[in-house]
C-alpha positions in Angstrom: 33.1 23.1 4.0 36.1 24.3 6.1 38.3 25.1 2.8 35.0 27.5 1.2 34.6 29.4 4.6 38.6 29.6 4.9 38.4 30.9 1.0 35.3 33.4 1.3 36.4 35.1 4.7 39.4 35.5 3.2 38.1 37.5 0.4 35.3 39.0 2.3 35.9 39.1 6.2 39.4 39.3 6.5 40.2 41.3 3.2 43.5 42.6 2.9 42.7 45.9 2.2 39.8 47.1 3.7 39.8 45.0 6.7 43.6 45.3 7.5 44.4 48.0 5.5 47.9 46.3 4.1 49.2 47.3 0.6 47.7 50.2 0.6 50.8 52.2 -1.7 49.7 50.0 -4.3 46.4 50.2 -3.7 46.4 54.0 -4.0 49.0 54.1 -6.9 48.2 52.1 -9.3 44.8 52.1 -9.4 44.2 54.9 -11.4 43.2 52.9 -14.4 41.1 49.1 -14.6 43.8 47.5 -16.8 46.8 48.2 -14.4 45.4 47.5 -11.3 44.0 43.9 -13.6 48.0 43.4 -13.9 49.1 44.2 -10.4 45.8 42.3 -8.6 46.6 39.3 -10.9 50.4 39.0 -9.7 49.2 39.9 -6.2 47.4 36.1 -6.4 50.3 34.4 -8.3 52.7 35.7 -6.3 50.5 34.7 -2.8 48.9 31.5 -3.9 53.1 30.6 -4.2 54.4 32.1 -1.1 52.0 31.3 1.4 51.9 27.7 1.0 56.1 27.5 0.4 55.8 29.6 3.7 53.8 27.1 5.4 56.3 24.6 4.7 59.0 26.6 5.6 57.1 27.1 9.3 56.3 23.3 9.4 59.3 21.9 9.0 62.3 24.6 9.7 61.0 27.4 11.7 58.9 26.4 14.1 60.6 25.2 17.5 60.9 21.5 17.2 60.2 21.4 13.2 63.6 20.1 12.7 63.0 16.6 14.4 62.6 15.2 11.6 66.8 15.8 11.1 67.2 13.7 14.4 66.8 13.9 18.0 69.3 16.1 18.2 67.9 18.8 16.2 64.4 18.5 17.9 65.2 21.3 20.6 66.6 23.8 18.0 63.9 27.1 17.4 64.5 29.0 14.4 61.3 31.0 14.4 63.5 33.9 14.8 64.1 33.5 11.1 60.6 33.5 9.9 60.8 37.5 8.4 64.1 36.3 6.4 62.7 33.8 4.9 59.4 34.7 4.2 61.0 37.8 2.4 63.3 35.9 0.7 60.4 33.5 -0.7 58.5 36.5 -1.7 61.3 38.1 -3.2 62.6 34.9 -5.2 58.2 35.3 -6.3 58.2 38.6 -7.3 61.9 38.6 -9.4 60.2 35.6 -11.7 56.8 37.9 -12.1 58.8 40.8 -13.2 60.5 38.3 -15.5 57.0 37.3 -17.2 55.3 40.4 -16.8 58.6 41.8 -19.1 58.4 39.3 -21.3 54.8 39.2 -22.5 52.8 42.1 -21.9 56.0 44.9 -22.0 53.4 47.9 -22.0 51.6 46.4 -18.4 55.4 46.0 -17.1 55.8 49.5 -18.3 52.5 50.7 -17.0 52.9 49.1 -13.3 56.5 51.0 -13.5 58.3 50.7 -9.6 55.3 49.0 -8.0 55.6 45.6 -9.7 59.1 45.3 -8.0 57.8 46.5 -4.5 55.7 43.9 -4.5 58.3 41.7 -2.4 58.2 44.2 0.3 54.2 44.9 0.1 53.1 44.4 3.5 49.7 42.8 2.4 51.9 39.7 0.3 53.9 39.4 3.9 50.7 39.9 5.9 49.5 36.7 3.9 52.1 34.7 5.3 52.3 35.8 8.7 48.6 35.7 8.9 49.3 31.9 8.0 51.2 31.3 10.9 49.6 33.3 13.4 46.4 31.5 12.8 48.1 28.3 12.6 46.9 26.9 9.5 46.8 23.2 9.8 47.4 21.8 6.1 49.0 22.9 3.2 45.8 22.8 1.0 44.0 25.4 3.8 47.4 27.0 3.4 47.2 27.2 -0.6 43.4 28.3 -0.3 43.9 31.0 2.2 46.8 32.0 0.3 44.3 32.7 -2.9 41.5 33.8 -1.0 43.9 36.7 0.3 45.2 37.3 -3.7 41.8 37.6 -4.4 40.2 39.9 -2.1 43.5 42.4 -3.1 42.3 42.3 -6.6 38.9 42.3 -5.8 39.5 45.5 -3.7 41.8 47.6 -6.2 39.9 46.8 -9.0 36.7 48.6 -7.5 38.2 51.7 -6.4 39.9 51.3 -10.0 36.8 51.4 -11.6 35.5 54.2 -9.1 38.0 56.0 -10.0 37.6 55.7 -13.7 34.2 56.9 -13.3 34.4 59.3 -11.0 36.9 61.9 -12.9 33.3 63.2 -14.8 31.8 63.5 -11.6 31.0 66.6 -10.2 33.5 66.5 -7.3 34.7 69.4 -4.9 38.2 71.0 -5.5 39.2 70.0 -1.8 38.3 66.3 -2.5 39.5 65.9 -5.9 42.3 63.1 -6.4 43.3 61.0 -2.8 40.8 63.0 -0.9 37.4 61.1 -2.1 39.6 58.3 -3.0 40.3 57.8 0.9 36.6 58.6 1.3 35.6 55.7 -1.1 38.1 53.4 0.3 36.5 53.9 3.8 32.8 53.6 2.7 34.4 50.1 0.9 35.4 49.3 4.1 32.5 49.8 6.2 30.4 47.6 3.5 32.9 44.7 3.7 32.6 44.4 7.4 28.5 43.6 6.8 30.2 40.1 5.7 31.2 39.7 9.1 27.3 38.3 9.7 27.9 35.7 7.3 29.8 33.1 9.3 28.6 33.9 13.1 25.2 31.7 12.6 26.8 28.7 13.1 29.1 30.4 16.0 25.8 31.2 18.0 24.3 28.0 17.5 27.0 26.7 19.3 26.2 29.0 21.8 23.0 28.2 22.8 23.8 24.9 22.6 26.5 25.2 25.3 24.6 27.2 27.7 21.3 24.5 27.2 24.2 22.2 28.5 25.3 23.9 31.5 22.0 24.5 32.4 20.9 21.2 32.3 23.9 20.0 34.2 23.6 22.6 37.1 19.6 21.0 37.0 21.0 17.7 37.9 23.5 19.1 40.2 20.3 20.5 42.1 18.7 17.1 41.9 21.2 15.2 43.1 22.1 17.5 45.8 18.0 17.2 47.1 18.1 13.7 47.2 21.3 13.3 48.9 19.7 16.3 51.5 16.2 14.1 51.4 18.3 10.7 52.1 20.1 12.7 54.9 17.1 13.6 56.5 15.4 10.4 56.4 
């Protein structure tokens, strides 16, 4: 149960896009047409369901002060968290590099199509966002890692490929000169947003169950406080 919520409100809640607004260059450039922004949301979940779980590791046992006990003692007071931008980056730039090298190789006209933005992906701010995210939240395991890690990848392609498809459709709409090109594009995008946060109901059932539950508690606790305290008073005045 905890790995599907971590995976939907991922995709859903915490989208990348419309709920952070991260990557949005790429998000704007290259979704003109469906089949590039396919390519670039498909390497967008390679290149995080990699980097977000080698990141994890990378916080576990190096960054993170105390990770390196497991050198020695005398490494157990050492904090390197200072580090984490470097070698997230680094990570995600070692990601990206092999992509471009795959991409190149077997579909040359995507690699020509997704031109300078398949490079930038090591310094897209949603594929850092991912891994920062990760430790900020302080993901427990590596598999929650790996799934949030996805779950982020595929709320990025999930977002780009609808205002991708939007925008397909919408050059034979009738749309004013003023608004024509990033104009409704920006209008779409925020609309997208505003429906994606209606996901936010989907996991706060359970959070107001516990609620109630807790102030049923406290009431019933400040009851027998009240009880105890009369009979103690009625004892007293006996």
């Amino acid at each position: 149960m905890e790995y599907l919520e971590l995976f939907f409100k991922s995709i859903f809640i915490d989208n990348m896009v419309f709920a952070t607004f991260l990557g949005m260059c790429s998000y704007l450039a290259v979704s003109k047409k469906v089949t590039t922004a396919v390519g670039l949301g498909a390497a967008v979940i390679f290149v995080l369901a990699i980097t977000v779980p080698l990141n994890w590791l990378l916080d576990q046992y190096l960054l993170q002060p105390g990770a390196l006990a497991w050198l020695g003692e005398e490494y157990a007071e050492y904090d390197l968290s200072f580090l984490s931008f470097i070698m997230f980056i680094a990570t995600i730039a070692t990601m990206v590099q092999l992509v471009e090298i795959v991409v190149e190789k077997f579909a040359p006209s995507l690699y020509n199509s997704l031109g300078i933005f398949l490079p930038l992906i090591a310094v897209n701010c949603a594929i850092l966002g991912g891994s920062l995210f990760m430790q900020s939240r302080e993901i427990p395991t590596l598999s929650l890692a790996t799934v949030y890690g996805i779950g982020s990848g595929i709320g990025f392609f999930l977002a780009i490929l609808s205002i991708a498809a939007i925008r397909e459709k919408i050059r034979y709409s009738n749309v004013p000169p003023a608004l024509r090109g990033l104009g409704i594009t920006f209008i779409i995008t925020g609309l997208m947003a505003i429906g994606f946060m209606s996901f936010g109901g989907m996991l706060t059932g359970g959070d107001e169950e516990e609620v109630t539950e807790d102030k049923t508690a406290i009431i019933e606790r400040s009851q027998n406080k009240e009880e105890v305290l009369a009979d103690n008073t009625t004892k007293e005045n006996e």
